[in-house]
py3Dmol code that shows the C-alpha trace and the ligand (Angstrom):
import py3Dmol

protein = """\
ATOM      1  CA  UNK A   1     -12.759  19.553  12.589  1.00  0.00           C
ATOM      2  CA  UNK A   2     -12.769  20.272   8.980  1.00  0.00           C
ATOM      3  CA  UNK A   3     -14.467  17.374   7.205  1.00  0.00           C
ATOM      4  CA  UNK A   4     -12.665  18.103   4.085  1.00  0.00           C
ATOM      5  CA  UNK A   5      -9.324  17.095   5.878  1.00  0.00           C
ATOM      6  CA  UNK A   6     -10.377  13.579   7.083  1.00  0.00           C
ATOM      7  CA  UNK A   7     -11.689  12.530   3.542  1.00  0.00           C
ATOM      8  CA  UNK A   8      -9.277  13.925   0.800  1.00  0.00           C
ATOM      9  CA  UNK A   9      -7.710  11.330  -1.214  1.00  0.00           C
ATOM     10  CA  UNK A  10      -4.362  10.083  -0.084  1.00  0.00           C
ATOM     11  CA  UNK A  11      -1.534   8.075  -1.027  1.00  0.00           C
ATOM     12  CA  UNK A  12       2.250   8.222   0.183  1.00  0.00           C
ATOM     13  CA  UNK A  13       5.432  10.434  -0.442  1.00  0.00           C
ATOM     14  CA  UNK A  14       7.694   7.773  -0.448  1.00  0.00           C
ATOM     15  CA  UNK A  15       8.379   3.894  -1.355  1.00  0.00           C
ATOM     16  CA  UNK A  16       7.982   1.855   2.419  1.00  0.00           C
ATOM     17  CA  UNK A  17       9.740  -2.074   2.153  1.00  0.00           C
ATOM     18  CA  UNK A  18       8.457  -4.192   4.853  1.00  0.00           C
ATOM     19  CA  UNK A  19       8.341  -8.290   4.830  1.00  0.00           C
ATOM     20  CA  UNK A  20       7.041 -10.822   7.034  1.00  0.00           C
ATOM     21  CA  UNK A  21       5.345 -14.502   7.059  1.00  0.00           C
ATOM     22  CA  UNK A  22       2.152 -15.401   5.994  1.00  0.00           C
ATOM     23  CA  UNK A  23      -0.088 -16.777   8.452  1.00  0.00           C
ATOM     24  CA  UNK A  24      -1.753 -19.245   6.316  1.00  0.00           C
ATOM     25  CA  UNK A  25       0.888 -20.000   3.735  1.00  0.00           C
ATOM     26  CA  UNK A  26       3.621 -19.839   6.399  1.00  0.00           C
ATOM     27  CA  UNK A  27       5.792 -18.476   3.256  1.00  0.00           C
ATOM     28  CA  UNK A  28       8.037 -15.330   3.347  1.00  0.00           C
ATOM     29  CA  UNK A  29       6.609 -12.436   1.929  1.00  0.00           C
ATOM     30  CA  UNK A  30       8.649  -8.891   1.203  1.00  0.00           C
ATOM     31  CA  UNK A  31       6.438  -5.478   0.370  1.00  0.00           C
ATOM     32  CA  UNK A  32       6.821  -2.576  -1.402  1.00  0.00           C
ATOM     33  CA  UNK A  33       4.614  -0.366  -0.984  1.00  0.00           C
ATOM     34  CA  UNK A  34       4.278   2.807  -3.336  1.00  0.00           C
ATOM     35  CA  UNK A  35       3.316   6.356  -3.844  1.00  0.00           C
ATOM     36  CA  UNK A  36       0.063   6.050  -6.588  1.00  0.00           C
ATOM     37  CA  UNK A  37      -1.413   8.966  -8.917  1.00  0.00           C
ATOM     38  CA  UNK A  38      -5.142  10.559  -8.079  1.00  0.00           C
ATOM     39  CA  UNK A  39      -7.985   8.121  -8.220  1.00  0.00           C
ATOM     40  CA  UNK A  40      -5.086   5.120  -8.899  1.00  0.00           C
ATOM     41  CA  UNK A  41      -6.869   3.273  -5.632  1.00  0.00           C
ATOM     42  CA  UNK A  42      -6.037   0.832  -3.801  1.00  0.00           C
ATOM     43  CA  UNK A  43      -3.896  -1.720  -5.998  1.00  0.00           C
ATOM     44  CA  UNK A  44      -2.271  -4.499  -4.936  1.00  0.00           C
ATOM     45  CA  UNK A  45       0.262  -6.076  -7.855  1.00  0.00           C
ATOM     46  CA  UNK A  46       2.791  -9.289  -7.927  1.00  0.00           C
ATOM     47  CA  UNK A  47       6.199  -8.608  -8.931  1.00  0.00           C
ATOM     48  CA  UNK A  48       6.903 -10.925 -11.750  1.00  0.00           C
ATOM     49  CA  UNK A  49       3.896  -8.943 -12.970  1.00  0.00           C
ATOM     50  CA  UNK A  50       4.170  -5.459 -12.523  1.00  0.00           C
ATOM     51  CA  UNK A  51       1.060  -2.760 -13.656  1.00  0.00           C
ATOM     52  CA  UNK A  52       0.386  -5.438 -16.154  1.00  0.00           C
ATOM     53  CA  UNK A  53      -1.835  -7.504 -14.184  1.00  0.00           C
ATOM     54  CA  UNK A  54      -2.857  -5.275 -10.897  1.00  0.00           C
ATOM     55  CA  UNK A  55      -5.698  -6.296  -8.812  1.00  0.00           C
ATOM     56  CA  UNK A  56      -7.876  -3.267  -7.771  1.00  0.00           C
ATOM     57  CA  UNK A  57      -9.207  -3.331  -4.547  1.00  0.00           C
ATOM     58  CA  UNK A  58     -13.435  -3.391  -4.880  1.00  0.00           C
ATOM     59  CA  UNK A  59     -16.319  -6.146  -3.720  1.00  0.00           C
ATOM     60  CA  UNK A  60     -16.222  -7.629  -7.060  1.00  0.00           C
ATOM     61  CA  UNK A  61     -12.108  -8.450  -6.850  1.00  0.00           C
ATOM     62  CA  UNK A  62     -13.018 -10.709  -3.418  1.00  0.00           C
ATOM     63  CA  UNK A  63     -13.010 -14.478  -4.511  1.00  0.00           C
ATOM     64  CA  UNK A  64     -12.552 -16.000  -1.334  1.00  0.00           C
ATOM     65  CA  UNK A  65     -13.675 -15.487   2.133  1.00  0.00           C
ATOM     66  CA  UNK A  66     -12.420 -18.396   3.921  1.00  0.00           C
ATOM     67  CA  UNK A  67     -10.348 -17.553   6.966  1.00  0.00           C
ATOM     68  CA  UNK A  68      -9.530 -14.306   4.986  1.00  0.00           C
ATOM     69  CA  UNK A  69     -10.620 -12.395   2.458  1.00  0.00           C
ATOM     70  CA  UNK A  70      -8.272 -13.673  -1.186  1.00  0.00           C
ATOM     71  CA  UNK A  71      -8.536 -11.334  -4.257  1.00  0.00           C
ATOM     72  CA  UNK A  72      -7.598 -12.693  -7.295  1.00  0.00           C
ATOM     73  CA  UNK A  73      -7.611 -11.560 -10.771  1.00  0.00           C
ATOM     74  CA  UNK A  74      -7.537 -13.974 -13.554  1.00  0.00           C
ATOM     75  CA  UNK A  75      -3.619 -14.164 -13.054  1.00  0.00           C
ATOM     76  CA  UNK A  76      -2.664 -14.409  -9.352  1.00  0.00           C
ATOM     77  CA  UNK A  77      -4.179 -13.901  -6.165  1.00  0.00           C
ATOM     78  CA  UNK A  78      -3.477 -12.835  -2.662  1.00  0.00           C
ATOM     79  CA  UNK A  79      -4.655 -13.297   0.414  1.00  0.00           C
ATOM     80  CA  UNK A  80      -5.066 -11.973   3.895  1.00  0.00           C
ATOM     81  CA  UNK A  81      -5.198  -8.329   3.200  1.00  0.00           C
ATOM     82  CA  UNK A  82      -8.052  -6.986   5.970  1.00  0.00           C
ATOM     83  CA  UNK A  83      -5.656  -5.992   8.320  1.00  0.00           C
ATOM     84  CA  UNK A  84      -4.107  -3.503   6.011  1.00  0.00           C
ATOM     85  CA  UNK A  85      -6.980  -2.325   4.162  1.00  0.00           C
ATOM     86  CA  UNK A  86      -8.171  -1.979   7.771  1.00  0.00           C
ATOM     87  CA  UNK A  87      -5.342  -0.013   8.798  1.00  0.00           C
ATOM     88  CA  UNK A  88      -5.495   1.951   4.816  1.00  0.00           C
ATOM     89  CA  UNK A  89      -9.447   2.876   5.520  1.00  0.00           C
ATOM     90  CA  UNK A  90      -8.888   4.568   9.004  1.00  0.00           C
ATOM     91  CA  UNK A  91      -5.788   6.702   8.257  1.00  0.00           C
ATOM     92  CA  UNK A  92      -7.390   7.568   4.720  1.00  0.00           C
ATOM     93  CA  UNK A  93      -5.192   6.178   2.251  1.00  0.00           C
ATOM     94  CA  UNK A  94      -6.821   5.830  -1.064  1.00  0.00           C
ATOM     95  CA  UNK A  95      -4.052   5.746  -3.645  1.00  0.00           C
ATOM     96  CA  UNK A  96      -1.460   3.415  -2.946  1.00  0.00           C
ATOM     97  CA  UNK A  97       0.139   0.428  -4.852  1.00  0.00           C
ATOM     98  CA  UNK A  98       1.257  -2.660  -2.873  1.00  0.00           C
ATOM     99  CA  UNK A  99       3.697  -4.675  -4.676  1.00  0.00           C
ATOM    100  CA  UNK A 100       4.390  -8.225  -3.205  1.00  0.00           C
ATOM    101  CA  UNK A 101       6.840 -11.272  -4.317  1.00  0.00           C
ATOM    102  CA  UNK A 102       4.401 -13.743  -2.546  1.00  0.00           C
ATOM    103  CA  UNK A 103       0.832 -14.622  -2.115  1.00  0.00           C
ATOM    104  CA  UNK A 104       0.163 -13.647   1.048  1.00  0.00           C
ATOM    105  CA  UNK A 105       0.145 -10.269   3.391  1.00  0.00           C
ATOM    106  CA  UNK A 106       2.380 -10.753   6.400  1.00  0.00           C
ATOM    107  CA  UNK A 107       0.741 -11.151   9.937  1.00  0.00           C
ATOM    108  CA  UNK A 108       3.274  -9.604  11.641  1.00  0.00           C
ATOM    109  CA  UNK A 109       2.535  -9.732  15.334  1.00  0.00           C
ATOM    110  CA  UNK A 110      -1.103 -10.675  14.278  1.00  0.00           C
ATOM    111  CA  UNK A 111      -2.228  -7.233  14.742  1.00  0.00           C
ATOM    112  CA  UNK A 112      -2.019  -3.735  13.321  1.00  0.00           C
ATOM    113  CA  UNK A 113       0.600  -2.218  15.505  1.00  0.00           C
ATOM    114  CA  UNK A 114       3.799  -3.047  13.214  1.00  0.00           C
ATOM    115  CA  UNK A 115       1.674  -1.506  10.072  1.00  0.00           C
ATOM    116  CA  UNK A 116       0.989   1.764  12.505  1.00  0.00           C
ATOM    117  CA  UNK A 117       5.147   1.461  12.868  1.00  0.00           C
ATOM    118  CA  UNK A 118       5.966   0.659   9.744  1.00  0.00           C
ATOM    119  CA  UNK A 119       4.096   3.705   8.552  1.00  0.00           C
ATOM    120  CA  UNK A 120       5.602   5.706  12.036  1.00  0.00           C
ATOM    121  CA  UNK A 121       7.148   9.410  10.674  1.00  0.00           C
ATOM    122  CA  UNK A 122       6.525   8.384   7.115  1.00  0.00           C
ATOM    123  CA  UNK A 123       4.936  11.285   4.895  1.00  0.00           C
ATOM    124  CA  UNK A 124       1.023  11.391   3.437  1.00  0.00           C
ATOM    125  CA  UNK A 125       0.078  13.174   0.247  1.00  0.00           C
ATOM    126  CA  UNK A 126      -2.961  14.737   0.874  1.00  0.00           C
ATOM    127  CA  UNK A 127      -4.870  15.248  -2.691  1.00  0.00           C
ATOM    128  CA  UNK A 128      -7.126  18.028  -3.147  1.00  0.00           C
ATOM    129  CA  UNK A 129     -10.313  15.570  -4.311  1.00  0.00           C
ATOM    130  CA  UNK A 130     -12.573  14.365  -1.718  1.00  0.00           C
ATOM    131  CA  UNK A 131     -13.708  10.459  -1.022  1.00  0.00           C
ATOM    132  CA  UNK A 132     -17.005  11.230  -0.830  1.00  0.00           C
ATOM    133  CA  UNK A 133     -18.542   9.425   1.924  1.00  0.00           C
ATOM    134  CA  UNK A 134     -21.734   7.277   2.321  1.00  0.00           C
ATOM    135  CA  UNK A 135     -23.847   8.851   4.395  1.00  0.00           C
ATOM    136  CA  UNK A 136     -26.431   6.115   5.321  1.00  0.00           C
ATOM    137  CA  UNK A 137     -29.656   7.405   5.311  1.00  0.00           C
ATOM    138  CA  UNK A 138     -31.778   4.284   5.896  1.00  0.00           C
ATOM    139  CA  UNK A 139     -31.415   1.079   8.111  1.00  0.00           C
ATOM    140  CA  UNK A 140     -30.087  -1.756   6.144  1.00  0.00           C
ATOM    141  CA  UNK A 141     -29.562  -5.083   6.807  1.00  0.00           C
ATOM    142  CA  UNK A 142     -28.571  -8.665   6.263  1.00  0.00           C
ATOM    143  CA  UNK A 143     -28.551 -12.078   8.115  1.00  0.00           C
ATOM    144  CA  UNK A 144     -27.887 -15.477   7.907  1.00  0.00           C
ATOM    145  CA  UNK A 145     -29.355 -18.027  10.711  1.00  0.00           C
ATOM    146  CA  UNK A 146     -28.127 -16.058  13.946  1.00  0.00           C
ATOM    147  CA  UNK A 147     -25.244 -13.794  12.558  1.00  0.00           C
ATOM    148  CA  UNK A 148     -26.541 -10.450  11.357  1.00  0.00           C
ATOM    149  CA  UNK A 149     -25.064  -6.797  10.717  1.00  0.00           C
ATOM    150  CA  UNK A 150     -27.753  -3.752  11.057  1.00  0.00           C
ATOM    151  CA  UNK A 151     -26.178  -0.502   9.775  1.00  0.00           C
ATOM    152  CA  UNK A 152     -28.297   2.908  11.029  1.00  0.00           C
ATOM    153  CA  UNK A 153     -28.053   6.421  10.612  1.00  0.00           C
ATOM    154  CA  UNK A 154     -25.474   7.852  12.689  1.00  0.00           C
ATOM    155  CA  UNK A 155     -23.452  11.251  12.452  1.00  0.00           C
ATOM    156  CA  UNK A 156     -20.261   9.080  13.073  1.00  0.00           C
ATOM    157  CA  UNK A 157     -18.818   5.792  12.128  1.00  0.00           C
ATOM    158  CA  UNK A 158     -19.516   3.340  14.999  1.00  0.00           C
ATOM    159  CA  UNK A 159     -19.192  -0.350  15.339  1.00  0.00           C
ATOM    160  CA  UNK A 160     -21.331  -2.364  18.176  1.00  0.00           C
ATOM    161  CA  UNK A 161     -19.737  -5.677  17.897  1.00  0.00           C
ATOM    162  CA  UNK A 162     -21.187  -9.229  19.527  1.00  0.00           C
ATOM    163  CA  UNK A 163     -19.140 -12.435  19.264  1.00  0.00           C
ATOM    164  CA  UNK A 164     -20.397 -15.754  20.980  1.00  0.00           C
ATOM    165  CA  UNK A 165     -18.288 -18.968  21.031  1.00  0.00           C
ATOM    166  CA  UNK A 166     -18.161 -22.068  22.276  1.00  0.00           C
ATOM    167  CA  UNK A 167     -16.147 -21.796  24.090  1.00  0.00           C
ATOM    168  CA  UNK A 168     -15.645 -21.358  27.959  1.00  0.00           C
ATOM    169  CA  UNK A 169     -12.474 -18.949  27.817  1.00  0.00           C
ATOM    170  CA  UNK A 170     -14.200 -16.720  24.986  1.00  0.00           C
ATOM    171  CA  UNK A 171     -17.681 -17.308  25.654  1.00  0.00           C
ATOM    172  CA  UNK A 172     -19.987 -13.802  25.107  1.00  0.00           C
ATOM    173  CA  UNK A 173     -17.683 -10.576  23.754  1.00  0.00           C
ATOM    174  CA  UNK A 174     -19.344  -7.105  23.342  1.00  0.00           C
ATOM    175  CA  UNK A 175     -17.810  -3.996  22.230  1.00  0.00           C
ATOM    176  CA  UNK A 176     -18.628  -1.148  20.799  1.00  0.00           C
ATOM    177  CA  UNK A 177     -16.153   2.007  19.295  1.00  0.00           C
ATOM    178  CA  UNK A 178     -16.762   5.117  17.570  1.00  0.00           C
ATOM    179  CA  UNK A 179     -13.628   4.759  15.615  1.00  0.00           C
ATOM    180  CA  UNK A 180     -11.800   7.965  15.049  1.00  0.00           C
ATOM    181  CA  UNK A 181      -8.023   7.460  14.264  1.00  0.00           C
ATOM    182  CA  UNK A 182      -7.276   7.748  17.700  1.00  0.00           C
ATOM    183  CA  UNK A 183      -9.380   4.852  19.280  1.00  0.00           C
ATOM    184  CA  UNK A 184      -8.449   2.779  16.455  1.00  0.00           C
ATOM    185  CA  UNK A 185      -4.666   3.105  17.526  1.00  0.00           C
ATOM    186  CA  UNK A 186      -5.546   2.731  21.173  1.00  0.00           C
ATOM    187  CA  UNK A 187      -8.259  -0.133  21.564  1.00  0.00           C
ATOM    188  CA  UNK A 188      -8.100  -1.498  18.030  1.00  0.00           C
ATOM    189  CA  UNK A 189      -4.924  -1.906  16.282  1.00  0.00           C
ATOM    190  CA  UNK A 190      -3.390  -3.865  18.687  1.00  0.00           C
ATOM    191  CA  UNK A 191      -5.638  -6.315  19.047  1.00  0.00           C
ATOM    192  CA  UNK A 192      -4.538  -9.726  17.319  1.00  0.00           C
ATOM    193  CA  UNK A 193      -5.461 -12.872  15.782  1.00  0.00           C
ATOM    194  CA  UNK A 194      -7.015 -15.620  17.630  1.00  0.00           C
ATOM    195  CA  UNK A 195      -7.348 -19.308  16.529  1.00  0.00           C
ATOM    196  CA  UNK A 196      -8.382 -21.991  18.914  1.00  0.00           C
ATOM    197  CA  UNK A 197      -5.447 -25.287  19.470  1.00  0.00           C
ATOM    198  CA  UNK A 198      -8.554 -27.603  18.551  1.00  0.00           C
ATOM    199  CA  UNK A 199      -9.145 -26.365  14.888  1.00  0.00           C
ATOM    200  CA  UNK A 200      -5.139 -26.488  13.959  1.00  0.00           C
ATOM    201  CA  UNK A 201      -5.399 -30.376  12.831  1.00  0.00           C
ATOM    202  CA  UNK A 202      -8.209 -29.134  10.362  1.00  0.00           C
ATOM    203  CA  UNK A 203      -6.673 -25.852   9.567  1.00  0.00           C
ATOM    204  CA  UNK A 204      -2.828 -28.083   8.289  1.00  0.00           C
ATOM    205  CA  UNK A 205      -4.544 -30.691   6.434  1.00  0.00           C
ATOM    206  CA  UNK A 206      -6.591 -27.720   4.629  1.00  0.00           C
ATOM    207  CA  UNK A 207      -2.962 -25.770   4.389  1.00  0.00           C
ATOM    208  CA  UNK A 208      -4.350 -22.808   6.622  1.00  0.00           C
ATOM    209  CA  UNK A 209      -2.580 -21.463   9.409  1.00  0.00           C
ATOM    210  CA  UNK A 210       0.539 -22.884   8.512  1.00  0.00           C
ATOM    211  CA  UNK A 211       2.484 -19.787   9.562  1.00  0.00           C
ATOM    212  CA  UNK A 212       0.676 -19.613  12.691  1.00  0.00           C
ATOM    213  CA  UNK A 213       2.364 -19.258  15.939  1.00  0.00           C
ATOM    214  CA  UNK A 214       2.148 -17.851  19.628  1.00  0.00           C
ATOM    215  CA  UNK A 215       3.984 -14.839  18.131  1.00  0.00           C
ATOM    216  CA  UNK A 216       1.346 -14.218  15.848  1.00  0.00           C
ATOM    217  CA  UNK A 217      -1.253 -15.210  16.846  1.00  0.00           C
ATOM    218  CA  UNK A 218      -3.664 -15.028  20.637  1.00  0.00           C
ATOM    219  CA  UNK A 219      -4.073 -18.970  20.959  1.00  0.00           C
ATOM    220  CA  UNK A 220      -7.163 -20.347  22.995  1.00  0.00           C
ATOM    221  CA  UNK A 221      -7.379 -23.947  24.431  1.00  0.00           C
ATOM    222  CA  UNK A 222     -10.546 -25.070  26.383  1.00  0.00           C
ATOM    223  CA  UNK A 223      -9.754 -23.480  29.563  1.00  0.00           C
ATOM    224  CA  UNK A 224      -7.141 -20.935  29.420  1.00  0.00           C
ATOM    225  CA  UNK A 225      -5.201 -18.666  26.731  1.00  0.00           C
ATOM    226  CA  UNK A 226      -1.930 -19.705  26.132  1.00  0.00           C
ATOM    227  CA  UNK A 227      -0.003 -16.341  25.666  1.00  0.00           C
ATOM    228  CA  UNK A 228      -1.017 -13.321  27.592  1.00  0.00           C
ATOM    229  CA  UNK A 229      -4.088 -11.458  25.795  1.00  0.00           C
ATOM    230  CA  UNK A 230      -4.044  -7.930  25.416  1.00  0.00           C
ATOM    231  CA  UNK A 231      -7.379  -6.747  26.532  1.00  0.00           C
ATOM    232  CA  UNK A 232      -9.841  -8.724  28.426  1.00  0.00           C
ATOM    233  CA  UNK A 233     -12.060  -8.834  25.274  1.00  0.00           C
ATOM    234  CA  UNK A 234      -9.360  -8.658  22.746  1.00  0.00           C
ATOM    235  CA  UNK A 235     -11.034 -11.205  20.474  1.00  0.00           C
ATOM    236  CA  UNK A 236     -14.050  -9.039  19.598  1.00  0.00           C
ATOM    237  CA  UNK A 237     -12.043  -6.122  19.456  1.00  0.00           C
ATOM    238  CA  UNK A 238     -10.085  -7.959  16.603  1.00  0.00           C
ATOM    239  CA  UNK A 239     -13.285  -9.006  14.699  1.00  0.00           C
ATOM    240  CA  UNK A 240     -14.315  -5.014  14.872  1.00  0.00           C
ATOM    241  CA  UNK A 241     -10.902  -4.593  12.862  1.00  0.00           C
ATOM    242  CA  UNK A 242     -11.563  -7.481  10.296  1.00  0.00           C
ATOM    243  CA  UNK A 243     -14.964  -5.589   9.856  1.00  0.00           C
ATOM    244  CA  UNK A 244     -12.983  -2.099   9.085  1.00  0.00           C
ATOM    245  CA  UNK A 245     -10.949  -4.133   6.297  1.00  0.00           C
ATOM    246  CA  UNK A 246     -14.041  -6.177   4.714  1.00  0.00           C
ATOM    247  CA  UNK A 247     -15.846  -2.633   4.602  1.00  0.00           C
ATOM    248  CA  UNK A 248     -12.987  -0.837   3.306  1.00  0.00           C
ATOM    249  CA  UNK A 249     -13.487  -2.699  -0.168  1.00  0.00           C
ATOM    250  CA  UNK A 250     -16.348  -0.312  -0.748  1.00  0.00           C
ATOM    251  CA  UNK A 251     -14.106   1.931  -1.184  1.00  0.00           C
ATOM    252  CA  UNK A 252     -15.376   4.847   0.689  1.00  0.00           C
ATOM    253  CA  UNK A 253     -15.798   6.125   4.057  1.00  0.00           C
ATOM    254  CA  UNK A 254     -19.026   5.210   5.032  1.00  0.00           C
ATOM    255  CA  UNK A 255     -20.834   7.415   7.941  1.00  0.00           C
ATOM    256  CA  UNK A 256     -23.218   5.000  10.085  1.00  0.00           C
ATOM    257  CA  UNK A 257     -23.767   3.045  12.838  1.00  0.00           C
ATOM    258  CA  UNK A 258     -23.035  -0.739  12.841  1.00  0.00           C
ATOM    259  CA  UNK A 259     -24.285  -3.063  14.964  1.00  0.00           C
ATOM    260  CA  UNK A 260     -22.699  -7.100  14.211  1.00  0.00           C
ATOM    261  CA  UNK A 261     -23.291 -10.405  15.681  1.00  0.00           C
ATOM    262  CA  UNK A 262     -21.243 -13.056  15.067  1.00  0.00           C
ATOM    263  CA  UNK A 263     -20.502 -11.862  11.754  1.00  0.00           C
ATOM    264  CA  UNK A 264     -17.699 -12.839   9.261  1.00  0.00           C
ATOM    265  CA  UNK A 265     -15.746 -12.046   6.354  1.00  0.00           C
ATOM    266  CA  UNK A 266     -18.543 -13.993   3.739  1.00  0.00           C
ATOM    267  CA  UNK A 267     -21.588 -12.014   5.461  1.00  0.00           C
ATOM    268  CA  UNK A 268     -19.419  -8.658   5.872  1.00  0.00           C
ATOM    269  CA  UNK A 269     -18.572  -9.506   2.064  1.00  0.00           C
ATOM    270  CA  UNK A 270     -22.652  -9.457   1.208  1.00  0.00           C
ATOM    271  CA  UNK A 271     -23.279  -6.625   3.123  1.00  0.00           C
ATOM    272  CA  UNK A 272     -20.768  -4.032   1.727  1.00  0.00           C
ATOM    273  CA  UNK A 273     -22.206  -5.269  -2.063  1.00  0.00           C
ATOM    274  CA  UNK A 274     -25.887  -4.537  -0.558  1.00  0.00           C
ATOM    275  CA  UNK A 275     -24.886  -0.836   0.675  1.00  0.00           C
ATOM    276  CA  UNK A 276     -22.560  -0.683  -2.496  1.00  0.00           C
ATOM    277  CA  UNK A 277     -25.989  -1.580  -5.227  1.00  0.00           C
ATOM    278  CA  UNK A 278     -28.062   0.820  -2.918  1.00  0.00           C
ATOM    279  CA  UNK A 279     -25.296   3.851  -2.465  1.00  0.00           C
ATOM    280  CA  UNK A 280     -24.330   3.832  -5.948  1.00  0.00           C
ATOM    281  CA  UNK A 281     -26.638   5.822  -7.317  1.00  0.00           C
ATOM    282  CA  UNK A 282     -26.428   8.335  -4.175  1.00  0.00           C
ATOM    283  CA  UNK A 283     -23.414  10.806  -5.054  1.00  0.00           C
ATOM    284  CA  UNK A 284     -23.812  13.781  -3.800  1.00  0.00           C
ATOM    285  CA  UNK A 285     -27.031  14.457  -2.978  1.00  0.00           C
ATOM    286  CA  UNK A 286     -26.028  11.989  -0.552  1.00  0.00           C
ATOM    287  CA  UNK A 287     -24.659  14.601   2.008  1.00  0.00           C
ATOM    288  CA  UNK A 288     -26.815  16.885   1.550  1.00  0.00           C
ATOM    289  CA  UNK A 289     -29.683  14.765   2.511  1.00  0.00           C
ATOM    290  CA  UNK A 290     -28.322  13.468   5.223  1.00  0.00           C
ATOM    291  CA  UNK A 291     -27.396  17.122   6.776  1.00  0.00           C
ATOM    292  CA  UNK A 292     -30.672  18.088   5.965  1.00  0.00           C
ATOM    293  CA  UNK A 293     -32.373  15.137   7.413  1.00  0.00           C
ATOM    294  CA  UNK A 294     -29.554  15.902  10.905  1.00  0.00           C
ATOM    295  CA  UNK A 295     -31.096  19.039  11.320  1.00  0.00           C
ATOM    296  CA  UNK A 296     -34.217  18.167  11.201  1.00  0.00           C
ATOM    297  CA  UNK A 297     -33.511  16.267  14.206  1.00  0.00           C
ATOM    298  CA  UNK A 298     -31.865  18.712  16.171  1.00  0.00           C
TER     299      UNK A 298
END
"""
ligand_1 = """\
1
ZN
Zn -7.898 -10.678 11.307
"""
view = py3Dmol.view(width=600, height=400)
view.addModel(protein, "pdb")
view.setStyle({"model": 0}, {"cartoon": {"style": "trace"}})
view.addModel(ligand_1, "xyz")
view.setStyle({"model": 1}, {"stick": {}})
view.zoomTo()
view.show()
């Protein structure tokens, strides 16, 4: 496959509505989402407000990483938006405007599959520009205690993903994707939130999760689940497509091989502003380095 066709800049032909509740504010919020110029981003901007105060999706607009990743501006914020930067990153949409009346990015089913729908027979505008990738070149890495993420060289993007909890139902999940467009619609996208019945005191008083429900979310009690889960490891597979949303705020494809443990949206958070300070002065010379450096090793 032509690589050129996978990472030209993209954006929408036409405007998509879509509304849904919040999972954490338990509020109502409606979409729009929009067709945006060449290099425009991704932009996400309240209605009252318009293009006056927009909030452009980077590392540096993140100011909160609790539960979800929040990105504010010194105006408004909103919150919740991994799953569709997730879903933005792997179909290559790098233009777009997201208007919303509310604070918060529906859950929907608590996956990706209504975005995949909602999106279902609309047109793409593919730009002639390229995203150019990050090729990583180097192992890098970052850890806290006993989470960690390791990103290698790799001639594809691939996510190795451990999750341990304590938990007897969840215990030890593993999983590990190449993630083409394909396998993300098939073993990612539908996976959904989980939240365990014991934190749900703590998450109310703290007004999280107020929007949470069994049709929304995969709920886990001590011993059992308490609606049906999708896969047998759906829970990992989830945190693999929180990863693909936190990463997506580089805003570039990056080319490598990930390998997570117990990660989450703060230490994802430091680790795309590590590869971001050490990438940034890597353009171009970037690919070519890294083809060179392939063939060396064929
Ligand atoms: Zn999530």
């Amino acid at each position: 496959m032509n690589n050129q066709n996978i990472y030209n800049r993209k954006t929408i032909e036409d405007v998509i509505c879509s509304e849904g509740i919040g999972i954490h504010s338990g509020k109502i919020t409606k979409l729009r989402l929009l067709p945006a110029d060449l290099n425009t981003g991704i932009v996400f901007i309240q209605k009252k407000f318009g293009m006056k105060s927009p909030i452009k999706v980077s590392p540096d607009s993140v100011v909160d990483t609790n539960y979800a990743i929040t990105l504010s501006n010194d105006k408004w914020r909103i919150s919740t938006v991994e799953h569709l930067l997730s879903f933005f990153y792997i179909f290559g949409i790098t233009d777009i405007i997201v208007e919303a009346d509310g604070n918060e990015i529906p859950i929907y089913d608590g996956s990706i599959n209504p975005i995949i729908n909602i999106f279902n027979e609309k047109k793409f505008y593919t730009y002639e520009e390229i995203n150019n990738p990050i090729y990583i070149l180097n192992p890098i890495w970052i850890f806290n205690e006993d989470k960690y993420i390791i990103v290698l060289p790799s001639d594809e993007l691939k996510v190795s993903y451990t999750i341990n909890y304590d938990n007897p139902v969840i215990k030890t999940q593993y999983a590990q994707f190449v993630l083409s467009k394909d396998i993300f619609i098939k073993e990612i996208a539908p996976a959904r939130t989980f939240g365990f019945i014991k934190d749900i005191g703590y998450l109310h008083k703290n007004s999280l999760g107020l929007g949470g429900s069994l049709q929304n979310t995969l709920l886990i009690s001590d011993d059992s689940y308490l609606n049906d889960p999708r896969f047998q490891d759906e829970c990992v597979r989830h945190k693999i497509l929180d990863f693909i949303g936190d990463i997506s705020l580089l805003g570039r494809p990056i080319i490598g091989h990930f390998i997570v443990c117990k990660s989450g949206h703060s230490l994802n958070l430091g680790f795309i502003k590590k590869i971001k300070e050490i990438y940034s002065s890597i353009e171009i010379g970037n690919k070519i380095e890294f083809i060179k450096k392939a063939s060396n090793t064929i």
